[in-house]
C-alpha angles and dihedrals in degrees: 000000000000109000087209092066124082121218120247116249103204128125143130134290114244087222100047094099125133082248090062096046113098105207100199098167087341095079099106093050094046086048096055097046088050087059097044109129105152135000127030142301121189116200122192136184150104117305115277091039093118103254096122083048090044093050095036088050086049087060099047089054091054107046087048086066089056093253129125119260126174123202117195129178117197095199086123100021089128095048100029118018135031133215099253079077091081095057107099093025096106084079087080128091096221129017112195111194120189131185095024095160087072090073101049123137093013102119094204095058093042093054086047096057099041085050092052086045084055099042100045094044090055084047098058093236121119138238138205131196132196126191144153094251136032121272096259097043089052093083097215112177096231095068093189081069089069098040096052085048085055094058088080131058121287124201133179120214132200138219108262127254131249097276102039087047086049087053090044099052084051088052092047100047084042085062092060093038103271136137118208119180120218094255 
């Protein structure tokens, strides 16, 4: 190993399981990605809408039936990771990307993910985005980028409301052994 490289620290969150994940009006879209064997879903939304728990959940799934996922987030792709990373991945059964909008009008980035689109769906393997902003109001300057991200389903999620967030934070405090009343 190079001792010049630094190890990636990205992984996936124990919690973040489709049985942990309160819908709220987000139930078609976490549905469909439960069920996501092949071809490609894009979610959008603010944050706390629920799209990092959706891919990392995803992941989980598909680990848990002894095939290879991958979940990577780009919030630092232009400081920590480059886009060479993304060759090979079409092995995978599943490739989970978060935070796409960071890498927006970098043309290396943008090859790199319409050639992993291509590869993986001639691999049979599937492929699920997340970003702050819908395929086509990204602005990406290969504009057959958005248009391949556009081929699956795209669903936009929303933050959830006062009592499914209050469900969400039990849930969430059951989870480390707390109990917190409804009050």
């Amino acid at each position: 190993m190079n001792s010049a490289q630094i190890p990636l620290r990205i992984g996936l969150r124990p919690a973040s399981t489709f049985s942990t994940f309160i819908a709220g009006t987000n139930a078609e879209a976490a549905d469909y990605l439960a069920r996501l064997e092949r071809g490609s879903v894009y979610l959008w939304g603010p944050a706390g809408s629920g799209k990092t728990h959706l891919l990392q959940a995803a992941c989980h799934r598909v680990a848990s039936a002894g095939r290879r996922a991958c979940y990577l987030p780009l919030a630092h792709a232009h400081t920590d990771l480059a886009p060479a990373m993304l060759e090979g991945l079409d092995e995978l059964a599943l490739v989970c990307i978060d935070d796409v909008h960071r890498v927006v009008g970098d043309a290396a980035w943008e090859y790199a993910l319409f050639a992993l689109f291509n590869s993986l769906r001639d691999a049979g393997g599937a492929l699920a985005l997340c970003a702050d902003r819908s395929p086509r109001a990204l602005g990406f300057g290969l504009a057959d980028l958005a248009s391949r991200l556009s081929w699956g389903p795209v669903f936009q999620l929303h933050p959830l409301g006062d009592d499914a967030l209050a469900q969400a934070l039990q849930l969430r405090a059951q989870g480390l052994g707390l109990e917190m009343l409804d009050e």
